[in-house]
C-alpha positions in Angstrom: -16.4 -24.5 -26.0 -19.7 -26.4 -25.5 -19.9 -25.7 -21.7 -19.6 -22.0 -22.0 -22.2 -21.7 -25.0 -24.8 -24.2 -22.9 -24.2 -21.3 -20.1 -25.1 -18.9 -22.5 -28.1 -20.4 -24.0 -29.3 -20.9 -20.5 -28.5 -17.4 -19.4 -31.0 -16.1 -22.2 -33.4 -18.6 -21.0 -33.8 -16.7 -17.7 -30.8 -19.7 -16.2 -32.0 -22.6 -14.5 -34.0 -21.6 -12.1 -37.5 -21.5 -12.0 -38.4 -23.8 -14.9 -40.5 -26.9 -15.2 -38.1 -29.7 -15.5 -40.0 -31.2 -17.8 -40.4 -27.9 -20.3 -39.0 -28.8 -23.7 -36.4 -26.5 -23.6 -34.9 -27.6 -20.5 -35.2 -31.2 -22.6 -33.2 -29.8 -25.5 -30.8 -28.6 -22.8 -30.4 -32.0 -21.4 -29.8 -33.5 -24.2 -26.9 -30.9 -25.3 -25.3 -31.2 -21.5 -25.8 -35.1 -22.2 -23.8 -34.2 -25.3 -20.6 -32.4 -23.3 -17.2 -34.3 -22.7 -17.3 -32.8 -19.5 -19.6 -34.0 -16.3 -22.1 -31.4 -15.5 -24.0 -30.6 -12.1 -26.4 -28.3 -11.3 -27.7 -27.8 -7.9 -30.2 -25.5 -6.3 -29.2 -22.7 -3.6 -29.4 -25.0 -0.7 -27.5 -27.5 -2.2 -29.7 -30.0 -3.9 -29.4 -32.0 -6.8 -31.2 -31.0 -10.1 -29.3 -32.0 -13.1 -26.3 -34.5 -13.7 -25.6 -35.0 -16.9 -24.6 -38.8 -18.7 -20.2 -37.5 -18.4 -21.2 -37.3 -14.5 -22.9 -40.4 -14.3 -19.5 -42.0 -15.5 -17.3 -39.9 -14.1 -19.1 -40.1 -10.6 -20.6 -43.6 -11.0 -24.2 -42.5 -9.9 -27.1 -42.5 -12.1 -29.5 -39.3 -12.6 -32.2 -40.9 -10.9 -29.6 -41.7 -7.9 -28.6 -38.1 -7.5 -31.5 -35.9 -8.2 -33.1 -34.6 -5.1 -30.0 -35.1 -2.9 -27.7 -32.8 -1.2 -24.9 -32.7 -3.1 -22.8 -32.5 0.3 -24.5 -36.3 1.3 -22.9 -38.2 -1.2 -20.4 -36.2 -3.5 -18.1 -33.9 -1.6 -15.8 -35.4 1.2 -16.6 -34.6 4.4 -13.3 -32.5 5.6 -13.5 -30.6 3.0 -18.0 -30.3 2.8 -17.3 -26.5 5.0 -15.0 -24.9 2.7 -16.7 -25.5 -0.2 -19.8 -24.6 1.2 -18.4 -21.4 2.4 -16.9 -20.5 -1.0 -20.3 -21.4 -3.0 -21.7 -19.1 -0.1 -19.7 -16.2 -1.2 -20.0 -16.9 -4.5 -23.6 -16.6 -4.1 -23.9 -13.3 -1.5 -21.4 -11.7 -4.1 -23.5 -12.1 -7.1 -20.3 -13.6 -9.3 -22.0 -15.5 -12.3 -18.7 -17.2 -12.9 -15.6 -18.8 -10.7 -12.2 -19.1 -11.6 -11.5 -23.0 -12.6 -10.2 -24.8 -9.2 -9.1 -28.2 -8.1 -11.1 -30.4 -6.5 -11.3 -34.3 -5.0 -14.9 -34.9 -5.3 -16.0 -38.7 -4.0 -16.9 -42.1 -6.4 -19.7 -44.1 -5.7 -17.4 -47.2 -5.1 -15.4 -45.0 -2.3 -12.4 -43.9 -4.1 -11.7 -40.1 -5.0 -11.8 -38.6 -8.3 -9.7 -35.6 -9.1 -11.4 -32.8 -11.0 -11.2 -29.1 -12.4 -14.0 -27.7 -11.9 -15.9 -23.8 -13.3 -18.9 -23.0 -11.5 -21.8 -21.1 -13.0 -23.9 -18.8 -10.6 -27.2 -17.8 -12.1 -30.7 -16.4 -10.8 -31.2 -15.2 -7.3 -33.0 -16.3 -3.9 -35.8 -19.2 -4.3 -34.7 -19.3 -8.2 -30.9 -19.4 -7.7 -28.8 -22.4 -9.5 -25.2 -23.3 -8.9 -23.9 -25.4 -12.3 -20.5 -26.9 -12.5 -18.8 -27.9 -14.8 -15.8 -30.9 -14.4 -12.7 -32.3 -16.1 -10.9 -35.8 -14.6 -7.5 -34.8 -13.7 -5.4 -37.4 -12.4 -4.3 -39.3 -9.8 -6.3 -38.6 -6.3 -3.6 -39.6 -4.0 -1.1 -37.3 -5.9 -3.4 -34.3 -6.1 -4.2 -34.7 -2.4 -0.5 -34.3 -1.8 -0.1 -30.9 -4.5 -3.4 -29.4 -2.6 -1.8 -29.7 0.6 2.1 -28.6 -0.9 0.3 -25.4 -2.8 -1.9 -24.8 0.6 1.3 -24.6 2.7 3.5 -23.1 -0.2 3.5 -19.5 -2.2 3.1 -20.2 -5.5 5.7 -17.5 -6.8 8.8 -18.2 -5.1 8.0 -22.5 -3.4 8.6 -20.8 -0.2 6.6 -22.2 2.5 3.8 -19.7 3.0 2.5 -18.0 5.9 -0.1 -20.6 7.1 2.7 -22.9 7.3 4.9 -20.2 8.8 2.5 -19.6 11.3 1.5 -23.7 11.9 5.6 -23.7 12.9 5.9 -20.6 14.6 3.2 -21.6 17.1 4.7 -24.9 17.5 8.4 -23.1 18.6 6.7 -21.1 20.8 4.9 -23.8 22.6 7.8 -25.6 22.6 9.9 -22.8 24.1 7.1 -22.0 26.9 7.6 -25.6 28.1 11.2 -25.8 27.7 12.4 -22.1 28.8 13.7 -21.6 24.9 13.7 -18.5 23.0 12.0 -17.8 19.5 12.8 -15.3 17.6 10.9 -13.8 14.4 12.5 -11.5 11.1 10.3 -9.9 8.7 11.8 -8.9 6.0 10.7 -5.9 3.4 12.2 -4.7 -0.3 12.8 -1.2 -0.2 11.2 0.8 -2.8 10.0 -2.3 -4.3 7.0 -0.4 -5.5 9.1 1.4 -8.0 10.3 -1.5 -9.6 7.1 -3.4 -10.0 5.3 -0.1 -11.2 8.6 1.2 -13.4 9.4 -1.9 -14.7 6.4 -4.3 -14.6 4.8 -7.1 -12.5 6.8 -9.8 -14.6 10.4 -7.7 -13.8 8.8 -7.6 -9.8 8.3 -11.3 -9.6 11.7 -12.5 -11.5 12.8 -9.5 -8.6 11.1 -11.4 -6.0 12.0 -15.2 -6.7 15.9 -14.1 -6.9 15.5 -12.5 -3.4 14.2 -15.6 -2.3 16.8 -17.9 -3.6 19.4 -15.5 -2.0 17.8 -15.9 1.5 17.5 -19.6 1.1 21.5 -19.4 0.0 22.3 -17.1 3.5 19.7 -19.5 5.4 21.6 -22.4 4.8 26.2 -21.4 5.1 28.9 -23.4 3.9 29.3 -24.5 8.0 26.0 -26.5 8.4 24.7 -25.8 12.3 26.8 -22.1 12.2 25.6 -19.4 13.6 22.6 -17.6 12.3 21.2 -20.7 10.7 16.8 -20.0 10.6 14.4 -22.9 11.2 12.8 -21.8 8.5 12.2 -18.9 5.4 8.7 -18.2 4.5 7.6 -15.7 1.9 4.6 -13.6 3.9 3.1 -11.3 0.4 4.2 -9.0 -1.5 7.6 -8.2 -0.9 7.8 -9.2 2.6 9.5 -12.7 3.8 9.7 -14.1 7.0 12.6 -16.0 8.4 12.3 -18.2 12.3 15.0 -18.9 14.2 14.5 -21.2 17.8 17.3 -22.0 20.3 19.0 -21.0 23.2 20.6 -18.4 20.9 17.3 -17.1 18.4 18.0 -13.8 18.5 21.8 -13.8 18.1 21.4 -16.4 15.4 18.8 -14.0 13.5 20.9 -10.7 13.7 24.1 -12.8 12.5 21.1 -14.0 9.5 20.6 -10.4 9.0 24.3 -9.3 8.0 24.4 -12.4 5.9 21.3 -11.3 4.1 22.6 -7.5 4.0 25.4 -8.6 2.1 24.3 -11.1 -0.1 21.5 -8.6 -1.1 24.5 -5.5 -1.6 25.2 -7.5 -5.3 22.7 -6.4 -8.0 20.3 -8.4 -9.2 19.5 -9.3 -12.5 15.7 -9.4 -13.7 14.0 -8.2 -17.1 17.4 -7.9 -18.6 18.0 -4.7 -16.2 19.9 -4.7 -13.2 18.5 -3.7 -9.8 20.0 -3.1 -6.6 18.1 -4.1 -3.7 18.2 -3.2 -0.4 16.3 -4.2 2.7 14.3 -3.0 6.1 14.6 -5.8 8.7 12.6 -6.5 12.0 13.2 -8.8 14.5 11.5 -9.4 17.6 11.5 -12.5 19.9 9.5 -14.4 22.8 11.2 -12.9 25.5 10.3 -9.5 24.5 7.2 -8.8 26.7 6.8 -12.9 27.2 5.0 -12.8 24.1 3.3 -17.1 24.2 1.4 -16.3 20.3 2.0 -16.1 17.1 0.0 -13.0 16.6 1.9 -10.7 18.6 4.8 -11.9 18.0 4.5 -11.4 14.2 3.0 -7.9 15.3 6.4 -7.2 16.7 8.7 -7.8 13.8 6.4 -5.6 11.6 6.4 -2.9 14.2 10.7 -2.9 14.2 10.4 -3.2 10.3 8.5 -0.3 10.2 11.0 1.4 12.2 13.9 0.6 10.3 11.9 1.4 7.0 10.9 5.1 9.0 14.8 6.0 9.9 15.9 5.7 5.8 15.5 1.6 4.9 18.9 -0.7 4.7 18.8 -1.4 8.6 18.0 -3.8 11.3 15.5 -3.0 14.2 14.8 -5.4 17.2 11.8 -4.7 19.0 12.3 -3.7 22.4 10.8 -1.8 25.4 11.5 1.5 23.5 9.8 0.5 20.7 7.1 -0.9 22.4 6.1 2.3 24.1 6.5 3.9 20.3 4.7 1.8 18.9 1.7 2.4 21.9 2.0 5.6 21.0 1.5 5.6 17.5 -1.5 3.8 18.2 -2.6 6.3 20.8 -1.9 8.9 18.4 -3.8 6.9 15.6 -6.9 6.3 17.7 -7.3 10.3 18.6 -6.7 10.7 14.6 -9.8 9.0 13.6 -11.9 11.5 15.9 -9.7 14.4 15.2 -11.5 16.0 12.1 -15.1 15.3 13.5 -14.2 17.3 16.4 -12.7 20.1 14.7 -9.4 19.9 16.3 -7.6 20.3 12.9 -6.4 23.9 12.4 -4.4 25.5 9.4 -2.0 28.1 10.2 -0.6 30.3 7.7 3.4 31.1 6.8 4.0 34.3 4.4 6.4 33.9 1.7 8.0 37.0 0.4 10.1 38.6 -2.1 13.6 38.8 -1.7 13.9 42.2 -3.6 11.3 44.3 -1.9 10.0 42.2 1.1 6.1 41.7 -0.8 4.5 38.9 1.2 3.5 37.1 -2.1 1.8 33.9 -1.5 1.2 31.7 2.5 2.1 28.3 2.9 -0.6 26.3 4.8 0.8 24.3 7.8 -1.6 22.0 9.5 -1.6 21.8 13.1 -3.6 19.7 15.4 -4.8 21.5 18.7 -4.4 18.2 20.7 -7.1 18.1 23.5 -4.6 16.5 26.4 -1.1 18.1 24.6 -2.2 20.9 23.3 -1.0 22.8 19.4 1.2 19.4 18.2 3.4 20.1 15.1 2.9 17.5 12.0 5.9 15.9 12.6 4.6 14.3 15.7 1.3 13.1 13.5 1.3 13.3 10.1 4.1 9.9 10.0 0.8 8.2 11.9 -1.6 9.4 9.0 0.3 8.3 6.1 0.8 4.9 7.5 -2.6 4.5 8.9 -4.1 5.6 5.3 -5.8 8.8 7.6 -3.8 11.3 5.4 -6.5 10.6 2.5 -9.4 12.4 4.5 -7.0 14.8 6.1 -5.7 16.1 3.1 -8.6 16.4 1.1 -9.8 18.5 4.4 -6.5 20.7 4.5 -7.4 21.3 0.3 -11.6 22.1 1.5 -10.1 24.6 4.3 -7.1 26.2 2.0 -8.9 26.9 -0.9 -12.0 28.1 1.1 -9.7 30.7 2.5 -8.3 31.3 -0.4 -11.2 32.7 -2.0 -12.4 34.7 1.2 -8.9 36.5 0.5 -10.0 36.9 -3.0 -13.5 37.8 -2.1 -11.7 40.7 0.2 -9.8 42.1 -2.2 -6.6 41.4 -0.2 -3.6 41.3 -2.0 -0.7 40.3 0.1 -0.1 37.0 1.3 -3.5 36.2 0.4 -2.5 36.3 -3.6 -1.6 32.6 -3.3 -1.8 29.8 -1.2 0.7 26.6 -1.2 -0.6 23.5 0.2 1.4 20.4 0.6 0.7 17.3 -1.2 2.2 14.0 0.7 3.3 10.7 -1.1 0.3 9.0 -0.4 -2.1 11.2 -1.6 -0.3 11.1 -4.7 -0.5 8.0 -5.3 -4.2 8.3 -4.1 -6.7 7.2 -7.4 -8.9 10.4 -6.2 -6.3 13.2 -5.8 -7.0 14.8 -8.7 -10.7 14.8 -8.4 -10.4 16.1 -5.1 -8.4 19.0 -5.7 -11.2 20.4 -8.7 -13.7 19.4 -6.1 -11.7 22.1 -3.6 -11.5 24.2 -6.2 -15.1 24.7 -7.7 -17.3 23.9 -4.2 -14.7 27.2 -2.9 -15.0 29.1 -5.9 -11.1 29.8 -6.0 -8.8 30.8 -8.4 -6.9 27.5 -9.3 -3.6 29.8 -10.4 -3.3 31.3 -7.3 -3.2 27.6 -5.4 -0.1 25.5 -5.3 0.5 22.3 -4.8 3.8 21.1 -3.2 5.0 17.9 -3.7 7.8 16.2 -1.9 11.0 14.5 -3.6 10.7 11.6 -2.6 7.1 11.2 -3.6 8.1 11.8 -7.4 10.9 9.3 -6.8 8.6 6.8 -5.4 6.6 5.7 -8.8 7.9 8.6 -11.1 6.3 7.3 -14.2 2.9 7.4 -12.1 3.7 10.8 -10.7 3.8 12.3 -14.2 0.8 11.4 -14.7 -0.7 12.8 -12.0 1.3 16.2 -12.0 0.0 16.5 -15.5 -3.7 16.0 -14.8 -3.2 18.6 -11.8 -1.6 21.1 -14.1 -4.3 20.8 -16.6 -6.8 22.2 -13.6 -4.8 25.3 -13.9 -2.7 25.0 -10.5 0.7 25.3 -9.8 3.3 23.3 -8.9 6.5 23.2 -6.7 9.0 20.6 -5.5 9.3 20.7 -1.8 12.2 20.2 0.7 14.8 20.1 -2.6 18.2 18.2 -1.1 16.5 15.7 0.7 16.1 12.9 -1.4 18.1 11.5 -3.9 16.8 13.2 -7.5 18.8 15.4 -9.1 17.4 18.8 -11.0 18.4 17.2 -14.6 16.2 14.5 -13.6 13.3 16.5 -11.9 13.1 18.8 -15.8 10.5 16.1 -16.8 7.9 17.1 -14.3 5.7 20.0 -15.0 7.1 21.9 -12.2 6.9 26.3 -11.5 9.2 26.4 -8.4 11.4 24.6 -6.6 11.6 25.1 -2.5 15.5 25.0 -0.8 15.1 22.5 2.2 16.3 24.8 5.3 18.9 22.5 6.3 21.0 23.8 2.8 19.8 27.2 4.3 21.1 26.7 7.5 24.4 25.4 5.7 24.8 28.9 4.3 27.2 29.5 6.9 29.5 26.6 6.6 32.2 26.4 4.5 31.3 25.4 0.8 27.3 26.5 1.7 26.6 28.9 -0.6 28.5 27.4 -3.5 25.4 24.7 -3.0 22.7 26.5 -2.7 24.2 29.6 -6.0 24.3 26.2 -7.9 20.7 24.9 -7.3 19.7 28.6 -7.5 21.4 28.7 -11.1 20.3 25.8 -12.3 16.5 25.8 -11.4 16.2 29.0 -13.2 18.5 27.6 -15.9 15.4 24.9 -16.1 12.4 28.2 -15.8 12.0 27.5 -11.8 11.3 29.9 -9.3 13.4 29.4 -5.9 12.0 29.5 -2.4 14.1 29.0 0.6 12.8 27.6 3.4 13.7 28.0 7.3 15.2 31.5 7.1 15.9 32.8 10.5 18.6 35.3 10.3 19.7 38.5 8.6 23.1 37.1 7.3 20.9 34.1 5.7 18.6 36.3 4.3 21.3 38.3 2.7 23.1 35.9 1.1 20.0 34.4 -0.5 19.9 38.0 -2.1 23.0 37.9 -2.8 22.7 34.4 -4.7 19.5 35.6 -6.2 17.0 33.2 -5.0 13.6 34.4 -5.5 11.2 34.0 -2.5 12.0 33.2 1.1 9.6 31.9 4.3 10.9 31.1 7.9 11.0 32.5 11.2 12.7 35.7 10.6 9.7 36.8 8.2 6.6 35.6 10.4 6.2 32.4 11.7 2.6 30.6 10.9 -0.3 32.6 11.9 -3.8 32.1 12.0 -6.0 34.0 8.8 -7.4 36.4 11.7 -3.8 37.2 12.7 -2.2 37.9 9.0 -5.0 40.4 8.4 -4.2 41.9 11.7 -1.1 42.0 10.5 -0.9 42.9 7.5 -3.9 45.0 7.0 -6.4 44.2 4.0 -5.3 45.5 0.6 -1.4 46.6 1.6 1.0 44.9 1.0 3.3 45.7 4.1 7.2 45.0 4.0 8.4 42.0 6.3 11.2 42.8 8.4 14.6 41.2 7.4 13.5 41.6 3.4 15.6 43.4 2.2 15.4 47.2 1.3 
């Protein structure tokens, strides 16, 4: 294309900046830009006119002479719209891109009407020097374009959903017009669950024929067979991603968006058919409205729904959550809870605690589990399941874990160093979701390993279920580059999600780890027939066993009895700081636990 090799010729020439207009070369170059079909314009970095080619002369209806020396913003650009360009050029600029993707623009004629261009801008040079050159195509019609900027301003351009500025333009509108009317206003967000898997398993193009039939199904429940029925929306929005937003004002809002909400449940219970595969679909929904704290924004409002979807997406997904005064103080919480995060590690209020596993034939401590605690300043030694949620929504688990992998391993190799060979032999670390689907995870565990000097076979990394479920294919991936640093792996809390051992055989896995609540069920009728059959089979598939949450003699003994491997829990040791365990334990022995068998 002759634009993009005049770019090139001037890019070897240093660009356009900081040449004598009147140099031969930049001649030659006039005369090949007078040659282009398309109108050309080059300004300067504040703006100003220095080269308009003949194509913009007729395009534009204003001579070289006319233009040159101008600011481009006096004569050619409209004034509503003279800020936003300015403020993309200025971007453009700060962020160094020599090149911006082609856009639509309505750029003025000399005799007052608008022309309607494509236009690729050219950013080249720097400071004094810098030159901005565009290059323009006619499109069409300016009246008509006006109308599709406006329509794809308001609009997504996936699903022709309004968007959320327009969302937001009506929401603030209903609320104002509730506050003077004593109306209600009620908001629903909307979110895919496990939509991730499907865009990553099956492809973008499979996530966004996903996402347009999802849309045309809550267009379908937004408007019933009884026009002005119950549960009827104002309006259904797509927000990103796969969230949607639906608004609902009158005297009945939030009635009218719960009965939306079992319409939408239902109509997404069929399977959906994109990519030639079919996909069930299920949804987390949150609703909050205007009388909930007398919210009078949009902001807060919109802040509410995501809060309740949240919640529904925390207790398992395929649920409804209004916000309330409950979740309001949760939701304070959580923030409170997030705040003190962020200061947690720098004050060193981040401990690891350490759980002995053992050997069910002889009682060996083996291996130790590291269990993070946090030794709150106001509430004291807090458990992880009153923080760690907070840190993998907040993104905080990425610097906490990669602190838990520093401290483990560090201690790990003390042990080592000490020639200690009880539960310092190994030490198991959890991994979470997120910090497997973390870009740096892998890096970060060699880092651990070789700044600590331990012995990468004696670590192991636990990963959850669910986070193999999540993105599996990604997950492989991942659990392969970790097993090539010479670590080990284990599935944690088995039983709690939805994967089944035939499924978990393509992972690169060494042990598998009974969720306590099948060892708590040990007792029941039928309890033991579950957990001999996981026993059998992970060892049918080369796993080792571990139970978790042992607390009693008769559960200890029928793990025996079953012939799991390993065991940890309460009737062993409970989690104990590295001081304590060689206290304990003594260094070099490797001391029976009580309850071990004999």
């Amino acid at each position: 294309m002759v634009s993009e090799r005049i770019v090139h010729i001037s890019k070897r020439r240093t660009g356009w900046a900081g040449v004598d207009p009147t140099a031969p070369w930049r001649e030659r170059l006039r005369t090949v830009l007078d040659l282009s079909r398309d109108a050309f314009v080059e300004t300067d970095g504040d703006g100003v006119v220095t080269e308009w080619n003949r194509q913009a002369e007729l395009l534009f209806g204003w001579g070289r002479d006319d233009v040159t020396g101008r600011p481009v913003d006096s004569f050619l650009v409209p004034s509503r719209y003279v800020s936003r360009l300015n403020a993309e050029l200025g971007r453009a600029r700060d962020s160094g891109v020599e090149r911006t993707a082609p856009r639509e623009l309505l750029l003025n004629h000399r005799d007052g009407h608008e022309v309607h261009v494509t236009s690729t801008a050219y950013v080249v040079g720097t400071g004094a020097e810098l030159r901005i050159g565009g290059f323009m195509q006619e499109l069409g019609d300016a009246a008509a374009a006006e109308e599709a900027l406006a329509h794809a301003y308001l609009h997504d351009s996936l699903t022709g959903l309004p968007n959320r500025t327009l969302f937001t333009y009506r929401l603030a509108y209903a609320l104002a017009t509730a506050h003077n009317q004593s109306g209600s206003v009620a908001v629903l967000v909307l979110d895919l669950d496990r939509f991730k898997a499907v865009n990553d398993g099956l492809g973008h193009e499979v996530g966004d024929e996903l996402l347009v039939a999802v849309a045309t199904r809550l267009v379908s429940a937004a408007v019933p067979d009884n026009p002005g029925a119950a549960g009827t929306p104002e309006l259904v929005a797509r927000l990103g991603g796969d969230e949607f937003l639906v608004l609902f004002h009158g005297e009945a809002a939030e009635n009218d968006a719960l009965t939306f909400s079992d319409r939408v449940m239902s109509a997404l219970a069929e399977p959906v058919m994109a990519g030639g595969a079919e996909i069930f679909v299920s949804a987390s929904v949150g609703i909050a409205t205007n009388k909930a704290g007398s919210v009078s924004e949009p902001t807060p409002l919109l802040s509410n729904a995501d809060a309740a979807m949240h919640q529904a997406k925390r207790r398992g997904g395929r649920r409804v959550e209004v916000f309330g005064e409950a979740l309001r103080l949760r939701v304070l919480d959580r923030m409170n809870t997030e705040h003190a995060l962020h200061w947690a590690l720098e004050r060193r209020e981040l401990q690891l605690l350490y759980q002995p596993v053992v050997a069910m034939d002889d009682g060996r401590p083996v291996a130790s589990e590291a269990l993070l605690r946090w030794d709150h300043p106001e509430q004291g030694l807090m458990s992880p399941d009153r923080f760690i949620p907070v840190a993998e929504e907040s993104g905080l688990i990425i610097p906490i874990g990669a602190w838990v992998l520093d401290q483990a391993c560090a201690q790990l190799a003390r042990w080592q160093q000490g020639g200690w060979s009880g539960t310092g032999a190994a030490v198991e670390v959890n991994l979470s979701a997120r910090q497997i689907d973390h870009p740096g995870i892998v890096d970060s565990v060699q880092r651990a390993l070789a700044e600590s000097g331990a012995d990468p076979a004696r670590l192991t990394l636990e990963i959850t279920e669910s986070a193999l479920m999540d993105d599996a294919r990604s997950a492989l991936r991942v659990l392969h580059s970790l097993k090539d640093l010479g670590v080990a792996l284990a599935i944690d809390d088995f039983g709690t999600g939805y994967s089944s051992l035939a499924y978990l055989q393509r992972f690169p896995l060494d042990a598998l780890k009974v969720d306590k609540r099948f060892v708590a069920g040990l007792v029941d009728p039928g309890g033991p027939e579950i957990v001999g059959a996981v026993v059998g089979l992970a060892h049918a598939l080369g796993l080792e066993v571990i139970a978790e949450g042992v607390e009693t003699e008769r559960q200890a003994e029928e793990l025996r009895g079953l012939g799991c491997d390993y065991a940890q829990g309460y009737l062993f040791s409970r989690p104990l700081r590295p001081a304590d365990l060689a206290i304990r334990y003594g260094r070099g022995r490797s001391r029976r636990l009580a309850g071990a068998g004999a």
